[in-house]
Backbone as CSV, one residue per row, in Angstrom:
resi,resn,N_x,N_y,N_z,CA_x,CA_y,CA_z,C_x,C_y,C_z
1,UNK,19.906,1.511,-22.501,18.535,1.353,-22.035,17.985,0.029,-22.557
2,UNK,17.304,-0.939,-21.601,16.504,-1.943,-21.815,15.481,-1.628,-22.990
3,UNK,15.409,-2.538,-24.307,14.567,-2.215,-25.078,13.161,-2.282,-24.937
4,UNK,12.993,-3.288,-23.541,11.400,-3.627,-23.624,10.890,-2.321,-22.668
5,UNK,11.650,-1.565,-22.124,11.517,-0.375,-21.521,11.026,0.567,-22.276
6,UNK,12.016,0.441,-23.016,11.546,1.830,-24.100,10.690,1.518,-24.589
7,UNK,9.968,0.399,-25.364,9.357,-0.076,-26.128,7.474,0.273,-25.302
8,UNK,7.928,-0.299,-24.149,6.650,-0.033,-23.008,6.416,1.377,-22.328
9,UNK,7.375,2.305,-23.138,7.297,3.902,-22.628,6.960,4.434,-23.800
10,UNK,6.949,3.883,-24.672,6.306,4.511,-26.264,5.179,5.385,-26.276
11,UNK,3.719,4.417,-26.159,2.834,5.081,-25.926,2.553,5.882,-25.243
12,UNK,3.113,6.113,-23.781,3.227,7.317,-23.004,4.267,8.172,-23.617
13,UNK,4.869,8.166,-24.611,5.355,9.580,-24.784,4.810,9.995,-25.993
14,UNK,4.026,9.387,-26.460,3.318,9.531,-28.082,2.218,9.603,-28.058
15,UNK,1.352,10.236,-26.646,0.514,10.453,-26.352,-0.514,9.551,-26.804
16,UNK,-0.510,8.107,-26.898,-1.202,7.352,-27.374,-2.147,6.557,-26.528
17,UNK,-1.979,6.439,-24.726,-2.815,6.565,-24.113,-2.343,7.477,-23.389
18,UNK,-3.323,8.386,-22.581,-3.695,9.202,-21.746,-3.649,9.101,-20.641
19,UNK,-2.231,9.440,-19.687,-2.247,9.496,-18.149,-3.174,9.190,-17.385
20,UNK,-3.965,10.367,-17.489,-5.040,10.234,-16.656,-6.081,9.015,-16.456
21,UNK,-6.359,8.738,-18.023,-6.885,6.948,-18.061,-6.240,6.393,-17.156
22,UNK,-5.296,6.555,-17.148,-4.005,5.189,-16.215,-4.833,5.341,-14.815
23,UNK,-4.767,6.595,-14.854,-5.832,7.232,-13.123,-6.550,6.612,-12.906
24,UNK,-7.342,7.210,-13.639,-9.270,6.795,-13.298,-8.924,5.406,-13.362
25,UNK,-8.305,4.612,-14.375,-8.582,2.901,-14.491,-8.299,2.204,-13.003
26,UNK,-7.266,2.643,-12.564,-6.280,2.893,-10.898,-7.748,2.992,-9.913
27,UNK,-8.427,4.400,-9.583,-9.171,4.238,-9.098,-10.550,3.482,-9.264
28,UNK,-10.812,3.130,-10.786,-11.971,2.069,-10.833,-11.970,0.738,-10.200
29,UNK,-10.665,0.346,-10.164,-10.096,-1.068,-9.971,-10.407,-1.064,-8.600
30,UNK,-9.944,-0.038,-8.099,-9.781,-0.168,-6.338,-11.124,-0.133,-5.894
31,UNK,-12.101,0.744,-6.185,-13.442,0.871,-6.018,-13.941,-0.665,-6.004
32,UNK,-13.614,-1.378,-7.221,-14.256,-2.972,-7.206,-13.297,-4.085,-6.478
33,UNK,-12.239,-3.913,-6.166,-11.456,-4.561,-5.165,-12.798,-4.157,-3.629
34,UNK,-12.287,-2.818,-3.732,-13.624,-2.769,-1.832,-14.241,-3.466,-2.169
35,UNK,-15.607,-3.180,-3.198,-16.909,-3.557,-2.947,-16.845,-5.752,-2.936
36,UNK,-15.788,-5.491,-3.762,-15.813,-7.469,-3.259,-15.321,-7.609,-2.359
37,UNK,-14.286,-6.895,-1.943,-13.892,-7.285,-0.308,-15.370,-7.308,0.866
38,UNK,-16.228,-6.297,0.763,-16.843,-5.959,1.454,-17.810,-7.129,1.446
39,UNK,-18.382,-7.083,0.284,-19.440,-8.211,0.236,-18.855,-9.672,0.615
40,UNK,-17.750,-9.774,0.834,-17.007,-11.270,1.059,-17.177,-11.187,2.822
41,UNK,-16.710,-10.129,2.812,-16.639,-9.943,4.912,-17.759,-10.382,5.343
42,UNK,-18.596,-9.463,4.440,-20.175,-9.052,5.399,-20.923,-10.441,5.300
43,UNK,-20.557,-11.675,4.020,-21.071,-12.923,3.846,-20.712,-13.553,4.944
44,UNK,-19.035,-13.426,5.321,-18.865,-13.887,6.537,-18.933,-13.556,7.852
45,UNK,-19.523,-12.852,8.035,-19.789,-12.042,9.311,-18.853,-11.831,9.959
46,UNK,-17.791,-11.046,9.504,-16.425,-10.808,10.218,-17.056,-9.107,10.951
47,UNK,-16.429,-8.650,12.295,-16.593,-8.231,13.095,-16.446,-6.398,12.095
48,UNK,-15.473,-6.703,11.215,-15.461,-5.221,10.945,-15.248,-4.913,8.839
49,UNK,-15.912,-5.422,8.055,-16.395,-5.588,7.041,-16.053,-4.219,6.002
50,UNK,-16.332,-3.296,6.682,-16.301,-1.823,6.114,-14.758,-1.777,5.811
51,UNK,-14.180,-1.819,7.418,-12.431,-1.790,7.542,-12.150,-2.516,6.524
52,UNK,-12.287,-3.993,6.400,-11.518,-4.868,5.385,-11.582,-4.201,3.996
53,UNK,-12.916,-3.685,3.862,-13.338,-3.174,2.401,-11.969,-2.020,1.877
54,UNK,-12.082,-1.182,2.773,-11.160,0.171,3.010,-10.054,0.120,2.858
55,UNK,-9.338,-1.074,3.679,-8.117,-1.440,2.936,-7.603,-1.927,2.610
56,UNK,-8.439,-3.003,1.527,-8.046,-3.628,0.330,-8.361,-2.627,-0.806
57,UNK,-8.986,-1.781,-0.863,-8.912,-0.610,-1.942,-8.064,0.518,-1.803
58,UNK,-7.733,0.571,-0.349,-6.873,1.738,-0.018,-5.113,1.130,-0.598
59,UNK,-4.877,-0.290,-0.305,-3.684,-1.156,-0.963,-4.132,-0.566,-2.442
60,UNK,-5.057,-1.404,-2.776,-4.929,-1.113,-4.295,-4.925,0.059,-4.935
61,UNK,-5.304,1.213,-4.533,-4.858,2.545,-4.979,-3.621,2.604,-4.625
62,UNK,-3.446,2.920,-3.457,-2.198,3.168,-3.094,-0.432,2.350,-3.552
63,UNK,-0.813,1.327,-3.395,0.245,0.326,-3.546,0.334,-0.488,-4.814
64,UNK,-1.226,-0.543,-5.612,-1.138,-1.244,-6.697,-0.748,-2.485,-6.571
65,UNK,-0.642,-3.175,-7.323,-0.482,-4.590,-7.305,0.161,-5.633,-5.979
66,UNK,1.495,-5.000,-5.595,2.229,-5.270,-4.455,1.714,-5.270,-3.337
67,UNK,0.705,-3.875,-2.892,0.021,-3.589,-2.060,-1.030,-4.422,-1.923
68,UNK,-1.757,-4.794,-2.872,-3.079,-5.502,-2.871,-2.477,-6.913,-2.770
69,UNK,-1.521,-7.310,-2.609,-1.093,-8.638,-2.882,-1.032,-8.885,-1.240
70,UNK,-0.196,-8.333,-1.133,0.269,-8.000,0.627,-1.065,-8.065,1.922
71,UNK,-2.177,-7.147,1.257,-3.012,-6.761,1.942,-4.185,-8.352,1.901
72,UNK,-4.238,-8.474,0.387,-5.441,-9.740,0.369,-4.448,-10.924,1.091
73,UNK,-3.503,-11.681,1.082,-2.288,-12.677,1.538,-3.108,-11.967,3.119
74,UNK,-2.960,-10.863,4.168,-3.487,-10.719,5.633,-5.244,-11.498,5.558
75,UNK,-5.627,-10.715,4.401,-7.281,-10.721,4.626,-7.308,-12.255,4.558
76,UNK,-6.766,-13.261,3.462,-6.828,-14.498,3.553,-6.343,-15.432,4.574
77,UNK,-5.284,-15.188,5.115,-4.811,-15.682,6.571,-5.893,-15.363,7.631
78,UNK,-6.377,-14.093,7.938,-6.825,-13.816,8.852,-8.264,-14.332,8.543
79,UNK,-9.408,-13.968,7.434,-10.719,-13.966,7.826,-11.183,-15.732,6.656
80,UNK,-10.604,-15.349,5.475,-10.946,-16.592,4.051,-10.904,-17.753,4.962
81,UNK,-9.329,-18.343,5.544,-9.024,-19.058,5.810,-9.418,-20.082,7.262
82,UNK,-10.498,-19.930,7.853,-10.820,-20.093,8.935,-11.650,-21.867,8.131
């Protein structure tokens, strides 16, 4: 086994932070990913503002980092970049 593995699975097995933190922090993040997505759309008067909001938080829950990477890389091609 990779040591920096184990080393970075420590605290999750030594109950030293709390799963669920991992959660809620997961869904706080995504909550403030929307609301800046949203307020960025609606500055630019893009046609559907709510949608963009929805899923750039729906990436970032869902997909986490990869996802949100993937998803903002569309939102920036398509609406930033004009």
């Amino acid at each position: 086994m990779d040591v920096t593995v184990a080393t970075a699975a420590l605290p999750l097995q030594f109950g030293l932070i709390d799963p669920g933190f991992l959660g809620l922090l997961n869904v706080i993040v995504a909550v403030v990913v929307g609301y800046f997505t949203y307020q960025d759309a609606k500055s630019r008067r893009t046609d559907s503002p709510k949608l963009w909001a929805g899923a750039m938080a729906l990436a970032s829950l869902l997909l986490n980092l990869v996802g949100f990477l993937v998803a903002f890389a569309v939102y920036y091609f398509v609406v930033i970049r004009d």
